[in-house]
ZAGUPA-610271 format. One record per residue (C-alpha): residue number from 1; chain; x, y, z. Coordinates in Angstrom, 2 decimals, padded with zeros to 5 digits. Layout:
% ZAGUPA-610271
+-----+-------+---------+---------+---------+
|   n | chain |      xx |      yy |      zz |
+-----+-------+---------+---------+---------+
| NUM |     A |       X |       Y |       Z |
...
+-----+-------+---------+---------+---------+
END
This chain:
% ZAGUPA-610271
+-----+-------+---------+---------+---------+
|   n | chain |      xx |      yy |      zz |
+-----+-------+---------+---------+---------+
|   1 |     A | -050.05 |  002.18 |  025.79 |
|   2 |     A | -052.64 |  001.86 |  028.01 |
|   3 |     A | -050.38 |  000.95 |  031.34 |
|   4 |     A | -048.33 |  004.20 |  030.47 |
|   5 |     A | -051.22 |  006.58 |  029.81 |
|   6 |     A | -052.27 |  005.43 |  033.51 |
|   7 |     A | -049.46 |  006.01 |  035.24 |
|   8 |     A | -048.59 |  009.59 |  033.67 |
|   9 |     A | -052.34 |  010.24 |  034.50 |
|  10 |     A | -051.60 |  009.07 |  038.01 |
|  11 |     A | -048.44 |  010.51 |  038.76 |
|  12 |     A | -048.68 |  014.16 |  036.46 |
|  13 |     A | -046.10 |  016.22 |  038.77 |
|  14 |     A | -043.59 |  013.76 |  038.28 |
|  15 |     A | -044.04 |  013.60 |  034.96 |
|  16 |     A | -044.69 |  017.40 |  034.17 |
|  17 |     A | -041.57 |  017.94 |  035.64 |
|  18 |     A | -040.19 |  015.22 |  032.84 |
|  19 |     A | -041.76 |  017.38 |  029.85 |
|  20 |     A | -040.32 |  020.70 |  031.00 |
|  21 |     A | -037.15 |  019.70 |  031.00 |
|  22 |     A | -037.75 |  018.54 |  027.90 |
|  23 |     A | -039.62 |  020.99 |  026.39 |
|  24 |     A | -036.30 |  023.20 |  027.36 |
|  25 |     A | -034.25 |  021.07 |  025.38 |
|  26 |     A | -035.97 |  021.15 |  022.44 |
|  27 |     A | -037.03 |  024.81 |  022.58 |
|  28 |     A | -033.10 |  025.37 |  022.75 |
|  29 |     A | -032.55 |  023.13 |  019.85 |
|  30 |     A | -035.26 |  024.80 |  017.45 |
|  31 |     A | -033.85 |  028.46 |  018.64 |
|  32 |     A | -029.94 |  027.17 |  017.86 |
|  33 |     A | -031.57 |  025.41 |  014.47 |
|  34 |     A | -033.18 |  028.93 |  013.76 |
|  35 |     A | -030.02 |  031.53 |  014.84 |
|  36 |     A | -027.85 |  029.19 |  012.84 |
|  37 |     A | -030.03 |  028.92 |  009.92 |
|  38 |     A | -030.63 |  032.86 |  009.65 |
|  39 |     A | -026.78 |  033.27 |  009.45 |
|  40 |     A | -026.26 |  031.28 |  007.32 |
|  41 |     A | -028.78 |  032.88 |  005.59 |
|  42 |     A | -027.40 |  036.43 |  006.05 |
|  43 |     A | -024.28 |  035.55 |  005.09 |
|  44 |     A | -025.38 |  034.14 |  001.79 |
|  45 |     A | -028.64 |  034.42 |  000.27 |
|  46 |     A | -027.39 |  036.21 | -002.20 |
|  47 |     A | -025.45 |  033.07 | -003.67 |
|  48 |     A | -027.77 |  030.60 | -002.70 |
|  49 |     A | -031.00 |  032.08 | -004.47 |
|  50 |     A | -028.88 |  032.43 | -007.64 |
|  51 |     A | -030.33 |  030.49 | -010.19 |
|  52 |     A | -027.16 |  028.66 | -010.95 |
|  53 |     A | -025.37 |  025.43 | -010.72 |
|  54 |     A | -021.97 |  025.81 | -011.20 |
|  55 |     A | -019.55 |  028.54 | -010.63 |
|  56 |     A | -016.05 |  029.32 | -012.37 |
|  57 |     A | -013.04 |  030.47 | -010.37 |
|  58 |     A | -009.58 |  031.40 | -010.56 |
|  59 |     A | -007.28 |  028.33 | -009.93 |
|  60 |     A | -006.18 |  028.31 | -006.58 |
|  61 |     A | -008.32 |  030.92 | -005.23 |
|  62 |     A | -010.14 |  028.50 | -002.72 |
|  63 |     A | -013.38 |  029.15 | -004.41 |
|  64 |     A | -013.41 |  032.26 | -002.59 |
|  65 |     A | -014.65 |  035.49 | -004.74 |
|  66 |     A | -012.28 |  037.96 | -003.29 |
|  67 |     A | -009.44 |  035.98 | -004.15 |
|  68 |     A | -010.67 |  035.38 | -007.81 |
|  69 |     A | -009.97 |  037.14 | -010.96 |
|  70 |     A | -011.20 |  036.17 | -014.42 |
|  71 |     A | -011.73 |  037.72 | -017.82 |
|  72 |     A | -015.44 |  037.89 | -019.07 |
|  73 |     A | -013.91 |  036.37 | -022.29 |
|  74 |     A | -014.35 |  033.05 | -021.01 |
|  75 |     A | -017.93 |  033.52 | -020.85 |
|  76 |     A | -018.53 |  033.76 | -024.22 |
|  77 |     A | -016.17 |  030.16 | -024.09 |
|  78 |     A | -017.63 |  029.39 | -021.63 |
|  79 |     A | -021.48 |  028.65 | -023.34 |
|  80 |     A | -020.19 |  026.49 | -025.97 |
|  81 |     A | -019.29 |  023.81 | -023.99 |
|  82 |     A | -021.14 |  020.74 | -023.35 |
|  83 |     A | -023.97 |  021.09 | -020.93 |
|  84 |     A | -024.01 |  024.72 | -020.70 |
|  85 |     A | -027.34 |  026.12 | -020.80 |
|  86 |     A | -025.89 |  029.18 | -019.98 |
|  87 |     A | -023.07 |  031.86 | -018.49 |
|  88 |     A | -022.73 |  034.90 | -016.84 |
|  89 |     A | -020.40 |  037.14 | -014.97 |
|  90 |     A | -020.47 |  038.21 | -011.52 |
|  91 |     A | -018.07 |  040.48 | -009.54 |
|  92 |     A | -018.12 |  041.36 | -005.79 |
|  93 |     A | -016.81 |  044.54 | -003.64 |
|  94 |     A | -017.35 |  045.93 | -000.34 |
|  95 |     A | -018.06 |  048.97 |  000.11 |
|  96 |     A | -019.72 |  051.82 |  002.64 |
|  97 |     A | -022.69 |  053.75 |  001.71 |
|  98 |     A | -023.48 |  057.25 |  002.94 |
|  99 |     A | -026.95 |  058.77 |  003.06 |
| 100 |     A | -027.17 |  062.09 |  001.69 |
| 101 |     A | -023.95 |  064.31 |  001.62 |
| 102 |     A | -023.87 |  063.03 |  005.33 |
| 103 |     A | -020.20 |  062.43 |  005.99 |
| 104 |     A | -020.78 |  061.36 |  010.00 |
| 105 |     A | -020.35 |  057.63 |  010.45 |
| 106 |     A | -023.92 |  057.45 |  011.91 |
| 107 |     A | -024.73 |  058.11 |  008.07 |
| 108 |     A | -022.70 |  055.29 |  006.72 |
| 109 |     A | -023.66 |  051.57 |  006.55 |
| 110 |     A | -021.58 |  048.69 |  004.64 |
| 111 |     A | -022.90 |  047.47 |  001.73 |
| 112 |     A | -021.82 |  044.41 | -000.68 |
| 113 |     A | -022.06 |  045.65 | -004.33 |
| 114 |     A | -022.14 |  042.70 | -006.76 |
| 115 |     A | -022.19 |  043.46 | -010.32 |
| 116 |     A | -023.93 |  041.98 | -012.75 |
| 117 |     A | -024.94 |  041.74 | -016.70 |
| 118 |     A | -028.38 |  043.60 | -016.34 |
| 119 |     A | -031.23 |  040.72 | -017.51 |
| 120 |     A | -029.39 |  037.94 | -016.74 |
| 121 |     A | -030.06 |  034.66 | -014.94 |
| 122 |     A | -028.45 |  036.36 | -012.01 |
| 123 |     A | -030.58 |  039.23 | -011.46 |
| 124 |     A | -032.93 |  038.72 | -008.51 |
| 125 |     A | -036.90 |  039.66 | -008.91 |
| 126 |     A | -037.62 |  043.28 | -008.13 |
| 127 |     A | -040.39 |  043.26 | -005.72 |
| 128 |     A | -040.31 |  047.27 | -005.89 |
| 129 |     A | -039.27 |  049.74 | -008.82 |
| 130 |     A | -037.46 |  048.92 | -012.26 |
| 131 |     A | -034.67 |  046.38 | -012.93 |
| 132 |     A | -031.75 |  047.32 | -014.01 |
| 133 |     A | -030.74 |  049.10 | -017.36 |
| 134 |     A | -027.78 |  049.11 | -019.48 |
| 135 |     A | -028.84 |  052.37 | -020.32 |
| 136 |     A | -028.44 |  053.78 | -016.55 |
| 137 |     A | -025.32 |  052.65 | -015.32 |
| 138 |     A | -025.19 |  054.65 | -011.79 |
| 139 |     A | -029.21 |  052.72 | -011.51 |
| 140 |     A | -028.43 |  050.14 | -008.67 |
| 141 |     A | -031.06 |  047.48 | -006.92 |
| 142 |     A | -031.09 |  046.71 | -003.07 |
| 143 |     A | -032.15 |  044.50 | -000.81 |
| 144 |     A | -035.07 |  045.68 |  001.14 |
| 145 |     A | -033.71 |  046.00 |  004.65 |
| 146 |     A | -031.50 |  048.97 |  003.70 |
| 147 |     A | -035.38 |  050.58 |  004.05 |
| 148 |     A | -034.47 |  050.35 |  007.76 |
| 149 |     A | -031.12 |  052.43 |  007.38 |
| 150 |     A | -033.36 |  055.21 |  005.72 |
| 151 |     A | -033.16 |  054.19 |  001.81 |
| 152 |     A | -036.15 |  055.07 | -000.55 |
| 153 |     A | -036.63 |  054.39 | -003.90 |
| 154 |     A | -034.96 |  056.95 | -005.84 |
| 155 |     A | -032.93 |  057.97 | -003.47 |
| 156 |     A | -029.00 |  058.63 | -004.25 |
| 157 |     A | -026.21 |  057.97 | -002.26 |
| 158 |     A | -022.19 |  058.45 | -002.30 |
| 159 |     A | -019.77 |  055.54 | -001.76 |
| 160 |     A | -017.30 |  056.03 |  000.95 |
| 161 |     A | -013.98 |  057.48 | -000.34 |
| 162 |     A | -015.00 |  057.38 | -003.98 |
| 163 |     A | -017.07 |  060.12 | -006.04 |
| 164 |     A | -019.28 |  057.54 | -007.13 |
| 165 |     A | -023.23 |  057.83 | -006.57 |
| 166 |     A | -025.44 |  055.30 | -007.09 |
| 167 |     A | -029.18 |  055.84 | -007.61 |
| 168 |     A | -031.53 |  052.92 | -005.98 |
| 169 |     A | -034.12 |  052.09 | -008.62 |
| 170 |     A | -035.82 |  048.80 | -006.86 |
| 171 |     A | -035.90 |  046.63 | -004.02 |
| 172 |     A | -035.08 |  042.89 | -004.03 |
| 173 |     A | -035.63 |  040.54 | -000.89 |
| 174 |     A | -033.22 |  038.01 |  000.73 |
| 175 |     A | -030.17 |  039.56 | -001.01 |
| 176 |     A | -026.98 |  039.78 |  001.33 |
| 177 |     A | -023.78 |  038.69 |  001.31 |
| 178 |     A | -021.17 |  038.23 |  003.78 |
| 179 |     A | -024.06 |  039.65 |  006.41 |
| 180 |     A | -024.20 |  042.90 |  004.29 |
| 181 |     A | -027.15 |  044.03 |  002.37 |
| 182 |     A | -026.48 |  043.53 | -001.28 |
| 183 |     A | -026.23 |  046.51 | -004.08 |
| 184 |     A | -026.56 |  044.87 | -007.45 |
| 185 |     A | -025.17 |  047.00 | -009.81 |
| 186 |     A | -024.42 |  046.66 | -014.03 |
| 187 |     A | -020.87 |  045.08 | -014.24 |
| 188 |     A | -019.44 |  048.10 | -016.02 |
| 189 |     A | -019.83 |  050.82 | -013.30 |
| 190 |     A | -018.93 |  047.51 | -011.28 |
| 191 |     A | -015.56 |  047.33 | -012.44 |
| 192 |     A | -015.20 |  050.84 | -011.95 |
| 193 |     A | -015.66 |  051.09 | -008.47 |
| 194 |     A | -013.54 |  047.50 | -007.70 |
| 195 |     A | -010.49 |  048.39 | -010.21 |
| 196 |     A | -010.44 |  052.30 | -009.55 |
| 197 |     A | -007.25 |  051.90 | -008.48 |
| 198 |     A | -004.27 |  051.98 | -011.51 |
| 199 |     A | -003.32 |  048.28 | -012.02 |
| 200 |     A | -005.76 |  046.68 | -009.62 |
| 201 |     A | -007.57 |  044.79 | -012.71 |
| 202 |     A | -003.62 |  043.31 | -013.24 |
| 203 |     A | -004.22 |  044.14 | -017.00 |
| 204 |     A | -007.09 |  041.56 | -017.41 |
| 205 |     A | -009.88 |  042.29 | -020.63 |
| 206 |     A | -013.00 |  042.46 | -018.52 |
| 207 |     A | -012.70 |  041.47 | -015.03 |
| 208 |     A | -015.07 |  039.17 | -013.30 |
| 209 |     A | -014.69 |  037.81 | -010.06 |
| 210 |     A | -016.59 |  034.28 | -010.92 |
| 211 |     A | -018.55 |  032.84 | -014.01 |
| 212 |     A | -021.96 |  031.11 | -013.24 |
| 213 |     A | -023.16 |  028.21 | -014.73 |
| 214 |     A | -026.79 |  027.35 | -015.87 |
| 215 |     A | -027.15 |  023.60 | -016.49 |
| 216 |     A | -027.43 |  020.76 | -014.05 |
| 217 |     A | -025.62 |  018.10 | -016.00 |
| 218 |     A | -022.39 |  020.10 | -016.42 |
| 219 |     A | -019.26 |  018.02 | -015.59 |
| 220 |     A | -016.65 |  019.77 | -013.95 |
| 221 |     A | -014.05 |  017.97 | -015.11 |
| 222 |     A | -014.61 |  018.57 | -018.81 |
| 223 |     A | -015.20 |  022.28 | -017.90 |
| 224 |     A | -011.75 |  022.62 | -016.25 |
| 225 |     A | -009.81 |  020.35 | -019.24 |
| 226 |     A | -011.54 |  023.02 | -021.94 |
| 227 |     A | -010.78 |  026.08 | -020.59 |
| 228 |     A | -007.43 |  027.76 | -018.96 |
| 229 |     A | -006.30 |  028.42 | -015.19 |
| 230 |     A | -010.10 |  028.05 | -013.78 |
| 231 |     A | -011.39 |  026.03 | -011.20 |
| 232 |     A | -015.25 |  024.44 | -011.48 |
| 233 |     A | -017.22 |  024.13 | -008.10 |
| 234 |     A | -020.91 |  023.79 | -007.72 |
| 235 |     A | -022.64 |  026.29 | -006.01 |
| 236 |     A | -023.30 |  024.77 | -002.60 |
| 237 |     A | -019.03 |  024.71 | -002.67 |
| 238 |     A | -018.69 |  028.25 | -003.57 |
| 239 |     A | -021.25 |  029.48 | -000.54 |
| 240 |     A | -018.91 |  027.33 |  001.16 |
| 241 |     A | -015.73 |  029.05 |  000.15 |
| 242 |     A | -017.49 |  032.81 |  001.49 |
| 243 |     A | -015.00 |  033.83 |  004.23 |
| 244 |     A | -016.03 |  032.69 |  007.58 |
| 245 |     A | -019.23 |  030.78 |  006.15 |
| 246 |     A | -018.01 |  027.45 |  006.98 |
| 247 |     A | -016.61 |  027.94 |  010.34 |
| 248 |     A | -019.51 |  029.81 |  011.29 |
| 249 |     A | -021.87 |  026.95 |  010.41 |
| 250 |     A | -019.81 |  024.31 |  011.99 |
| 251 |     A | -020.06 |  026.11 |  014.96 |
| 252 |     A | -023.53 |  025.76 |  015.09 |
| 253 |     A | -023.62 |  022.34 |  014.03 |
| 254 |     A | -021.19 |  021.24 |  017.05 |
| 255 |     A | -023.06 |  023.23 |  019.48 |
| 256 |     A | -026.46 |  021.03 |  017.89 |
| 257 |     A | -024.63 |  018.01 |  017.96 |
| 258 |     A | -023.28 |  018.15 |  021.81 |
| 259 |     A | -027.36 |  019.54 |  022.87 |
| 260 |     A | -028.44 |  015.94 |  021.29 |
| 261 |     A | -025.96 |  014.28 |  023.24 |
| 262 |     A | -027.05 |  015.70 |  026.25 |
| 263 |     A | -030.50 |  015.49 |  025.93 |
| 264 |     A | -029.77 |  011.76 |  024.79 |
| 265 |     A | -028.10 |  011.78 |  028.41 |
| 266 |     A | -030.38 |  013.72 |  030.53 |
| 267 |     A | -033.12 |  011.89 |  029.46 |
| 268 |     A | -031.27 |  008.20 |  029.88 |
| 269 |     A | -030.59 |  009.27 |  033.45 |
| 270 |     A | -034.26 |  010.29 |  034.37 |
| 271 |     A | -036.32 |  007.15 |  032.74 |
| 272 |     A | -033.83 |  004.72 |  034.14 |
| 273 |     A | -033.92 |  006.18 |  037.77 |
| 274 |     A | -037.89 |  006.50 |  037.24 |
| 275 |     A | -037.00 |  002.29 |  036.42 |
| 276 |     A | -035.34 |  002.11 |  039.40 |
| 277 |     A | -037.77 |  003.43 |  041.69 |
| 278 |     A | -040.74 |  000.97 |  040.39 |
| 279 |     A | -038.63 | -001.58 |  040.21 |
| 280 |     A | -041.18 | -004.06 |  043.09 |
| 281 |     A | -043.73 | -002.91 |  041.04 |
| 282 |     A | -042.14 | -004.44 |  037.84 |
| 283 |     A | -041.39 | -007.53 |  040.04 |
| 284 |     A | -044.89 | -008.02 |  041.19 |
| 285 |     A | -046.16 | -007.64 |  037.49 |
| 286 |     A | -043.83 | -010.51 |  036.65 |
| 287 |     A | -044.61 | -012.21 |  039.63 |
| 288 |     A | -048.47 | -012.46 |  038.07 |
| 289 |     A | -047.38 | -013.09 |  034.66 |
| 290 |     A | -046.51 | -009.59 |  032.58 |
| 291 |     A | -043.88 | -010.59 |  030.14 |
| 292 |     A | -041.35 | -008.89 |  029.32 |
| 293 |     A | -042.36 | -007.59 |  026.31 |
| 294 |     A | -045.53 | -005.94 |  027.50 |
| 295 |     A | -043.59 | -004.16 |  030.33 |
| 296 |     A | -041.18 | -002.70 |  027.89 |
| 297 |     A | -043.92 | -001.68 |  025.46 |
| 298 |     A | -045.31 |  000.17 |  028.07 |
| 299 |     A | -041.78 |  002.48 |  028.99 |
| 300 |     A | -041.29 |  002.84 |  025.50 |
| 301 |     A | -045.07 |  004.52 |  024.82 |
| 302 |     A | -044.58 |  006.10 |  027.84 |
| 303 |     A | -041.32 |  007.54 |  026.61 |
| 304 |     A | -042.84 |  008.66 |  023.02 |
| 305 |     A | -045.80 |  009.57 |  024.83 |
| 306 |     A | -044.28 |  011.95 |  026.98 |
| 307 |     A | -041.75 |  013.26 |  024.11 |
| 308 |     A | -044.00 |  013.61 |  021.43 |
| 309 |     A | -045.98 |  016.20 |  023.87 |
| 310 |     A | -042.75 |  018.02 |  024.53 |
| 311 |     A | -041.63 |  018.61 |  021.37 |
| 312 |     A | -045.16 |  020.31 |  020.34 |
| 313 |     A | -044.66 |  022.30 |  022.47 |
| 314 |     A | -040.95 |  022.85 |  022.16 |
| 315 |     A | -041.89 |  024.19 |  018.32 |
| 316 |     A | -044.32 |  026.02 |  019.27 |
| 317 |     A | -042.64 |  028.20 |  022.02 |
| 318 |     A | -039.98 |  028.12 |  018.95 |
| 319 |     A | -042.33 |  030.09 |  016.63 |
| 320 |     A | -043.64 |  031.83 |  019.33 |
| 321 |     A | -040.00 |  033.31 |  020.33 |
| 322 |     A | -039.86 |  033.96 |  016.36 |
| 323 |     A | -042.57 |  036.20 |  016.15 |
| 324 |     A | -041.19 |  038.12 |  019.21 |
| 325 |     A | -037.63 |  038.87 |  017.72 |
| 326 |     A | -036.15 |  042.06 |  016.64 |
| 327 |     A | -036.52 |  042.34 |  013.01 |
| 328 |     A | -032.89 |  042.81 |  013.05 |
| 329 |     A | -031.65 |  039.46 |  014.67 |
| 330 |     A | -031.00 |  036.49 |  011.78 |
| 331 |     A | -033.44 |  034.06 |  013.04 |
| 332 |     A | -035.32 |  031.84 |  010.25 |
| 333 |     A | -037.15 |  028.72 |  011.54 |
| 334 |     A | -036.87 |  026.20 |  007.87 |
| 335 |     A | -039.47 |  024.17 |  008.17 |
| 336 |     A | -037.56 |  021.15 |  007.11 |
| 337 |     A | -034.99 |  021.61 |  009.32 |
| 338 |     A | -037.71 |  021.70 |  012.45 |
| 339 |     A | -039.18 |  018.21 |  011.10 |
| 340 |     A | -035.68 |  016.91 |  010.88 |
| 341 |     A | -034.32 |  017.52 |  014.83 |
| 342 |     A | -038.36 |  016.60 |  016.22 |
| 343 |     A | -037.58 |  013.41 |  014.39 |
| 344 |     A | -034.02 |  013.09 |  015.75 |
| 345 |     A | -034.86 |  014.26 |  019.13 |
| 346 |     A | -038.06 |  011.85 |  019.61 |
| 347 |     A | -035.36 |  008.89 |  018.18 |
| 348 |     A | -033.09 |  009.79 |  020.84 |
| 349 |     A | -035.76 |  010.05 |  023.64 |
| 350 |     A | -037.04 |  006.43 |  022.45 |
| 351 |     A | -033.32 |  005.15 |  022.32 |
| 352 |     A | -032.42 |  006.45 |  025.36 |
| 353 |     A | -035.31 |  004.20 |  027.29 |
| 354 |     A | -033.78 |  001.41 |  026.33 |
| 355 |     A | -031.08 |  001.20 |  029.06 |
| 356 |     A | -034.42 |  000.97 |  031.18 |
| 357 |     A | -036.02 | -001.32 |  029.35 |
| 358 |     A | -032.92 | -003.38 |  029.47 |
| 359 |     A | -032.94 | -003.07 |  033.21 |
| 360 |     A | -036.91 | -004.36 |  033.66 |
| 361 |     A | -035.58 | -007.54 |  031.71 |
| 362 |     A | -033.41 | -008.19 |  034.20 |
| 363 |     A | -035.66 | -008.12 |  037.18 |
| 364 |     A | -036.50 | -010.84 |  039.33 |
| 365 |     A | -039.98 | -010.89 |  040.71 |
| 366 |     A | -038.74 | -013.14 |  043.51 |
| 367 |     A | -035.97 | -010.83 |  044.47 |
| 368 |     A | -037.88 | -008.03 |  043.88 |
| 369 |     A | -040.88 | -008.86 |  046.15 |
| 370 |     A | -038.55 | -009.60 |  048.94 |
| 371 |     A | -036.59 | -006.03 |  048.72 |
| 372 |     A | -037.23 | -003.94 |  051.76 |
| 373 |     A | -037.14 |  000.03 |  051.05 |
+-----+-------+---------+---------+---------+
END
């Protein structure tokens, strides 16, 4: 430690030049980390702050809500099997909200109404106004960022194509789905606006798009032998089955994935030509008796050394950046995930000195001493 804390103190352009290009890497990385895990997040919060653990489809609908149709008969079935804490029905529609009597398309903006049993499991925390009511079916709860498009409480708006108006009674936060703001509505005036159409319920008792589970130790298996035609997933399989959800996060995750590789890369390149270049002074250190061990000690702390600074700072032009963006880009820095990638990147920085430590092994203070540069 003490050899490398010498020689970066020594030779600090060199090495400053080292920690900004690092420092760009893993800024990039934390940015990527935080676009990818505000999509995701806009695309389903909604699902994923459900307090449920399993979630009943149609057979053969992929797990996918739009292509799901069930009868809320099954929740009532449902809650007597084994492990069932508890049941409830969901639905899901998109639709296109317009402000006023306004019919201009500057007026309208695209909303995802789910419906919902009012006082279930699934109804999210009201951070403004009342829940919802049985008793006032056209009452409906938003997220909060439809406050941007203009929304009060209390205010009441049309849907697009439909003479349906909803009245917004409170505000929930984190709600969207499929990158829309959510509208949770009571499942009645739900399946009013989703099965408007003559024949669209296909002459099902109570249509539900899904059936959501309470109850952590629910099997499945036993859950699809007991009851008809339905398909049991967990949750994190049904936010996978959201159209586009998956291939949007793999996209993300390859574009992570090839960044490490380069980084692993760039960084291999730049310590072993740094190797390269001290390479008589490696030989003379032999030549007086440094072993090998103590030589590669010192690239590795220099290596950690010099990554452990970079990657401060890489997080904190990260949350810096954050604090900067548009309240309208998805960008949500998870603290886990930032503690995961500094730990992967500072693995790959140490790995990738290796290939120089391997080198200084090799060295021959004889040959070495008698190079001429």
């Amino acid at each position: 430690m003490f050899l490398a804390m010498r020689e970066i103190m020594h030779s600090k352009v060199k090495f400053a030049m080292i920690v900004i290009i690092f420092v760009m890497m893993a800024w990039l990385v934390f940015i990527l980390s935080g676009l990818g895990n505000g999509l995701s997040s806009l695309a389903a919060s909604a699902f994923k702050n459900m307090q449920a653990d399993y979630v009943i489809f149609e057979q053969g609908s992929q797990s996918s809500m739009s292509k799901s149709l069930l009868s809320d008969q099954l929740v009532e079935e449902a809650e007597k099997l084994p492990n069932v804490n508890a049941a409830a029905p969901m639905g899901s529609t998109m639709a296109t909200a317009l402000k006023g009597d306004s019919s201009k398309s500057d007026d309208k903006v695209d909303i995802a109404i789910l419906g919902i049993l009012p006082g279930s499991f699934l109804e999210p925390e009201v951070i403004e106004g009342d829940k919802l009511s049985e008793d006032n079916l056209t009452g409906v709860i938003v997220n909060d960022n439809m406050k941007d498009e203009g929304f009060q409480l209390g205010d009441t708006f049309k849907l697009d194509g439909s003479t349906v108006s909803l009245t917004i009674i409170g505000f929930v936060e984190n709600q969207t789905y499929n990158h829309l703001p959510a509208v949770f509505i009571p499942m009645p005036k739900w399946r009013e606006i989703a099965f408007a159409a003559p024949g669209s319920d296909k002459g099902i008792k109570g249509p539900v798009n899904a059936i959501m589970l309470q109850g952590p130790d629910i099997d499945p298996d036993t859950i699809n032998s007991k009851l008809a035609n339905i398909d049991t997933v967990t949750r994190a399989k049904a936010v996978q089955g959201m159209p586009g959800y998956k291939e949007e996060s793999g996209t993300i995750l390859m574009m992570l994935a090839f960044l490490f590789v380069i980084s692993a890369f760039v960084l291999g390149v730049f310590f072993f030509v740094m190797t390269m270049q001290k390479t008589n002074q490696f030989g003379i250190m032999k030549a007086i008796g440094a072993k090998n061990g103590f030589l590669s000690k010192a690239i590795v702390s220099q290596v950690f050394i010099l990554s452990l600074v970079s990657i401060v700072i890489g997080i904190l032009l990260a949350y810096g950046t954050a604090a900067i963006m548009p309240k309208g880009m998805p960008f949500n820095l998870d603290t886990n995930l930032v503690v995961v990638y500094s730990i992967v990147l500072l693995v790959i920085a140490v790995l990738s000195s290796l290939v120089s430590v391997r080198k200084i092994t090799k060295i021959d203070p004889l040959q070495a001493l008698g190079r001429v540069e």
